[in-house]
N, C-alpha and C positions, 0 to 999 in steps of 0.2 A: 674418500677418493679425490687424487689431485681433479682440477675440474680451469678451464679454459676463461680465464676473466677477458670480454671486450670493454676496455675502458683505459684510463690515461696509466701510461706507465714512465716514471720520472725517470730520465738517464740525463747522465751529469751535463750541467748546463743546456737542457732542455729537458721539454715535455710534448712525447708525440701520442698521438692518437690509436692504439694498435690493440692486438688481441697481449694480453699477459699470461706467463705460469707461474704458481709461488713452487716456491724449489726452496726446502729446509727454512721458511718462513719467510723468505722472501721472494717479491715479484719480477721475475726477470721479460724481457722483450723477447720472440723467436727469434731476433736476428741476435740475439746477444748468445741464448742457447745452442743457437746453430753453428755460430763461432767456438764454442765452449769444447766441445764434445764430437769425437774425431768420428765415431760411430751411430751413424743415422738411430740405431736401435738402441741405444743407450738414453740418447737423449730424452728427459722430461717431457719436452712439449709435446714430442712425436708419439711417445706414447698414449700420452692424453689425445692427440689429433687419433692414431688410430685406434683406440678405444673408442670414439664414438663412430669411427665406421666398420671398423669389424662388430657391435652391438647391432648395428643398422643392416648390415648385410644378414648378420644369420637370423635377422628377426625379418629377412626376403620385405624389409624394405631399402631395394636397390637404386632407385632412383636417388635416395637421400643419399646412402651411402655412395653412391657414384659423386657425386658433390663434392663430400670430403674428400675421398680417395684422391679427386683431380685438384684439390688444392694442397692435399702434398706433392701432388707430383708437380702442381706449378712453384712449390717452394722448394724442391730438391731432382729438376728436370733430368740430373745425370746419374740418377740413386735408382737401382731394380726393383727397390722395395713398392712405390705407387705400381709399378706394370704386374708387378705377382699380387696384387692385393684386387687387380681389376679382373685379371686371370680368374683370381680365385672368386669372385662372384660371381664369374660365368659358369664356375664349377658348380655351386653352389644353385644357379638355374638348373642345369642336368641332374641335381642327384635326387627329386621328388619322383622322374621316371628316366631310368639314363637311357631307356632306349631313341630317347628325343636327341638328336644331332643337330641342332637349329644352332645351337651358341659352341659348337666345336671348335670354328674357324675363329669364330673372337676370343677364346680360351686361348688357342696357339699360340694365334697374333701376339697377344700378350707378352705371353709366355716366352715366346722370339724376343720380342723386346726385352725383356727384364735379362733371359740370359745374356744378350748383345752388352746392354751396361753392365753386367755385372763382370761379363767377360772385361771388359773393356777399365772398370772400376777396378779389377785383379789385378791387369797387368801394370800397372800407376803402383808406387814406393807408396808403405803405408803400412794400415792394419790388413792385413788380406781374410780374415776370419768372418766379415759382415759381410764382402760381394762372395766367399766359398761356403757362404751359407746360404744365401736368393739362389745362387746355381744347381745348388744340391736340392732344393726345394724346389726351384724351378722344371729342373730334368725328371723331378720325382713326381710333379702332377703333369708332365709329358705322358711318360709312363705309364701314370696310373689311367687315362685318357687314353690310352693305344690299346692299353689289357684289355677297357672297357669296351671298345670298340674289336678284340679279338688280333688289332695288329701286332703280333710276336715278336716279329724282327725289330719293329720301332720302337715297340716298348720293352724290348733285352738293349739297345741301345741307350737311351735315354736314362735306366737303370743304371748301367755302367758309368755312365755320366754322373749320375746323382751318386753313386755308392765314389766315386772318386772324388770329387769335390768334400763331400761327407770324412772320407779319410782325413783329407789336407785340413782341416777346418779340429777334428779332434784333438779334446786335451788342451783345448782354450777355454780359458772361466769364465770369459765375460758374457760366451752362451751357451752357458753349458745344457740348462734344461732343454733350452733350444734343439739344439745337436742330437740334444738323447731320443727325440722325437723318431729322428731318421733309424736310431741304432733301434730301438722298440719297435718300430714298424717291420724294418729288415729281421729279427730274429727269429718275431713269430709268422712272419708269413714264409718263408725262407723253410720252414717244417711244414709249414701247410699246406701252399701249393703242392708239391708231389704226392699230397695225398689226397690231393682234393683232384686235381690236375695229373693225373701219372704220363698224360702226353707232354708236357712242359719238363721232365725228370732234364731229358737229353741238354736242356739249356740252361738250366740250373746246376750243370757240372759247371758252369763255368764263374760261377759265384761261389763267394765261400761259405760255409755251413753255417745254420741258423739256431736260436737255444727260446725254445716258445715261451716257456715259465722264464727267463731273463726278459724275452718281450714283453711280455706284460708286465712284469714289476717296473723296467722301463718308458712303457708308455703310462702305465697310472704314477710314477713321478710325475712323468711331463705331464700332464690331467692339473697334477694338483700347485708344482711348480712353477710351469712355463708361460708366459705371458702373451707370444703370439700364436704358440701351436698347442695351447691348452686343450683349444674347442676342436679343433683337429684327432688330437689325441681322444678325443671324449667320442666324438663319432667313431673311431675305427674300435674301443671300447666296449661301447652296446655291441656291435655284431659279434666280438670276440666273447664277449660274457654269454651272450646266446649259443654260439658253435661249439661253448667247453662247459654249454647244461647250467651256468650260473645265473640261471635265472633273476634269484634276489637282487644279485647284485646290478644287471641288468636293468631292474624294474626302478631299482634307487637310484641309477644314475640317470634314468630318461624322464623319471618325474624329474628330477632337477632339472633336465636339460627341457622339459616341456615348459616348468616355470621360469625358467631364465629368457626361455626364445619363446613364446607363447604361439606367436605368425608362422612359425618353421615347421610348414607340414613333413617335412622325414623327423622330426624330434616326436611330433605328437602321436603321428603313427605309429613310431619304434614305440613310444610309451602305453598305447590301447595296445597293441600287441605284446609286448611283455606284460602289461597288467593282467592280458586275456589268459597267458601260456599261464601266470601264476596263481589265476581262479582268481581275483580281485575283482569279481563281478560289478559293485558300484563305478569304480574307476573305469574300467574296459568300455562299459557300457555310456558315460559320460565323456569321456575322451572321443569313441566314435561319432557319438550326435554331435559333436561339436567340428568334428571334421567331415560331414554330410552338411551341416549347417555352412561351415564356409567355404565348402565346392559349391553351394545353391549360389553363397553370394560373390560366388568368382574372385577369393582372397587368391591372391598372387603364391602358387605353386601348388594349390590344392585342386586334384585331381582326377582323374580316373585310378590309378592306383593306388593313393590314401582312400579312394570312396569302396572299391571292390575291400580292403582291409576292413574297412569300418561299415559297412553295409554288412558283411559274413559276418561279422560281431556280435551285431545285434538281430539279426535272424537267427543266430545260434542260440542268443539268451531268449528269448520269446517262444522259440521251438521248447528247446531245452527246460527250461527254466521257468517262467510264464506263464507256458502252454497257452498262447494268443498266437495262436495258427495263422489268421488272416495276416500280421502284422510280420510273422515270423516266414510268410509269401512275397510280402510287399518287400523286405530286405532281400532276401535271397534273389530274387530276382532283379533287384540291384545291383547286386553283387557279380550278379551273372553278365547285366548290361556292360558292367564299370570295364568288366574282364572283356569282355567282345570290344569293348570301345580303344583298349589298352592293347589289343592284340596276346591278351597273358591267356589263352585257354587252355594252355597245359597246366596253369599254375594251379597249387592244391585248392584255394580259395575257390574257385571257378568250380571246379570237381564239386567239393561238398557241396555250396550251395547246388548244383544241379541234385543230387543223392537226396537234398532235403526237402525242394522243389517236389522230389518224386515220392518221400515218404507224406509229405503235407497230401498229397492228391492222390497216395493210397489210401490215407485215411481218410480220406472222402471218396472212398470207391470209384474212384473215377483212375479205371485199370489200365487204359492204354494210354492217356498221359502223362498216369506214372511210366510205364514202361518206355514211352520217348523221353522222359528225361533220364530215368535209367541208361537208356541205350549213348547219348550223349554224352554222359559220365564216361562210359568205357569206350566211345570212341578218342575221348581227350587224356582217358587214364592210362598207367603204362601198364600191363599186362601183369606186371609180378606184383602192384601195389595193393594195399587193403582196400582202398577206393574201388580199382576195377572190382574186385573179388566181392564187395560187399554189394554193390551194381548189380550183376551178375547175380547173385543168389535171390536176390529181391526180384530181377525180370523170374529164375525160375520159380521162385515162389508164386507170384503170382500168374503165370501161366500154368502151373501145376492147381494153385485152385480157378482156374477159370475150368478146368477140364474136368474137374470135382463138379464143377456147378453143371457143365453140359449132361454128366452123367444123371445127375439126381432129377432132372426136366423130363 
């Protein structure tokens, strides 16, 4: 991997002090690269500069990565690319639990900026394919930030925005893998909302039709081709392998993505979780202590909703599996906290553990605290699910033998 030399690099009739890149075996100056190469993204140096801050960002150490980020952007002040890459770490705050809105306004902020230059970088004679591609990208994590937050109108705007820039920008080579990001994203969700979403149908007339098996072939190019939306690509990936039952493949791509970002609690999570869904007991069960371990030590993004996933984990295996009841109380009831702490008490995680809570403290005869956590199950469960249903049978079983026992007294 090309890699960043600080140290003297000779240009003709002098020798100055600076950072070097070797490029085809030799060492060139940034200011010589920057001159060189008419496309911020093309150029050598820059990619080596953001290779070690997008490495630093998804391993959620921000701080460092804010460091580099701002000395491209002190070396290319009129370029979009520093304000989307600062954007995008703010994304990358929100997405361990996106119900947190703390870092919204500095995502925006960003994101204002980057389109403002790139707007601005477009309308300037030149290559127009590198600023109609920060706009297209730019508008697109608008967007995906509006949906998140449930705003429809902003985010059918800013959509429209991304998928037009996306247009203007196609059937250029020099980013191509790049580009294919946007078409992969769009194809397969473009089928999916309306069936995931059948209230969104009405606004999706107005976009053009999507093809799900082209998105994904799509976005696993850009996975394995593309160089700044690989790990982009890799995230929208794992959820998609999970929503279309490919578990395997799911499992293989989040071990990868767990050892590549080791600090990135949504990598570690998706990965105890899919190792959970595919019965990989050892895995599942070492992935979760490891992310209970670093919620205790307050690793930066690891939280109430990694700890209610990895907490249900490992009360399921000790329940289950084990059969260490005490231990398999001590989780679930974690899990149960992580979930009140998190505001998720409708989520399934929340449910079971209370359901196990309550068979753990049948099997200690202890009848009406099974039945309060019973009852708790079906007041957070939905009526038509196996949860309530399995809840529900349990309270009448055991009031049907407590009335067994009144009789035989």
């Amino acid at each position: 991997m090309l890699k960043r030399l600080a140290g003297f690099c000779f240009l003709p009739g002098m020798m100055i002090f600076l950072n070097c890149y070797p490029v085809n075996g030799q060492l060139y100056s940034s200011a010589e690269l920057d001159k060189n190469y008419d496309m911020v993204l093309k150029n050598p140096s820059v990619e080596i500069e953001s290779t070690e801050a997008i490495n630093l960002l998804y391993n959620f150490r921000f701080h460092e990565a804010d460091r580099e980020i701002r000395w491209l952007k002190y070396r290319f002040p009129s370029h979009p690319m520093p304000h989307f890459m600062l954007a995008l770490a703010e994304w990358w705050k929100i997405v361990p639990n996106t119900d947190v809105t703390l870092y919204d306004d500095q995502m925006l902020m960003h994101l204002d900026s980057a389109i403002y230059l790139g707007k601005k970088l477009y309308s300037q004679k030149g290559n127009k394919v590198e600023p109609a591609f920060f706009l297209a990208a730019s508008y697109a994590f608008k967007g995906r930030l509006h949906s998140e937050r449930k705003q429809w109108t902003k985010a059918t705007f800013a959509g429209k925005n991304a998928l037009k820039y996306l247009e203007e920008c196609k059937g250029k080579g020099e980013l191509s893998p790049e580009l294919l990001f946007g078409d992969g994203l769009y194809n397969y969700y473009a089928q999916w909302i309306p069936r995931e979403y059948p209230a969104l149908k009405p606004i999706l007339m107005f976009f053009p039709k999507g093809n799900k098996e082209l998105g994904i072939r799509q976005l696993e190019e850009v996975a394995n081709e593309a160089f700044y939306t690989r790990t982009e690509a890799r995230y929208f990936l794992l959820q998609i392998y999970s929503m279309e039952d490919q578990y395997e493949k799911a499992l293989e791509l989040a071990r990868y993505m767990n050892k590549t970002y080791p600090d990135n609690p949504y990598f570690e999570r998706y990965y105890c979780r899919t190792a959970f869904v595919a019965g990989r007991a050892s895995e599942a069960q070492a992935a979760a202590q490891r992310i209970l371990n670093k919620i205790s030590l307050g690793k930066t993004g690891y939280e109430g909703v990694s700890g209610r996933n990895a907490a249900y984990v490992l009360g399921y295996y000790n329940y289950h599996h084990l059969r260490n009841f005490a231990a398999a109380r001590e989780y679930y009831t974690q899990a149960v906290g992580f979930s009140r702490q998190t505001g998720d008490t409708k989520a399934g995680y929340y449910i079971s553990s209370l359901i196990g809570l309550g068979k753990i403290a049948q099997g200690e005869k202890k009848a009406e605290e099974a039945i309060g956590y019973y009852k708790e199950a079906m007041d957070a469960a939905s009526k038509k699910s196996s949860q309530y249903t399995e809840a529900k049978q349990a309270i009448e079983s055991l009031k049907k033998d407590r009335r067994k026992q009144r009789k035989t007294k």
